[in-house]
Residue, then its C-alpha position, 0 to 999 in steps of 0.5 A: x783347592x790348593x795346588x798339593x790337593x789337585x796334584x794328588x787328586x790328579x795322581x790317584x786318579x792317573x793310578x787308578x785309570x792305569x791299574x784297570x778294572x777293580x783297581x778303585x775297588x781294591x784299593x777301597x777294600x784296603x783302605x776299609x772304605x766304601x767304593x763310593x767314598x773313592x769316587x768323591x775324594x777324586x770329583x769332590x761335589x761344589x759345597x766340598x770345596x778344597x776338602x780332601 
C-alpha cells in the first residue's frame, strides 16, 4: 500500500470513529454503497493488496 493510501485510509477511519454511531452508514448511503463496502475499503483483506 502506498503512503497516500494509509494515509487516507487512516484519516476516514480517525473521521469515522469521531462521527459516532451511524456515521459509516451515513456516509455508505450517500455515497450509494453498501455499509460493508466501507468496511473493506478501511481493512482491505491480504489478496486486496494496495487497492483502494
Amino acid at each position: 500500500m502506498d503512503n497516500g493510501q494509509k494515509i487516507l485510509r487512516e484519516w476516514l477511519a480517525r473521521k469515522l470513529k469521531e462521527g459516532g454511531r451511524g456515521t459509516r452508514t451515513a456516509l455508505a448511503t450517500h455515497l450509494g454503497l453498501r455499509n460493508e463496502v466501507i468496511s473493506r475499503m478501511l481493512k482491505p483483506s491480504p489478496e486486496r493488496g494496495s487497492e483502494l
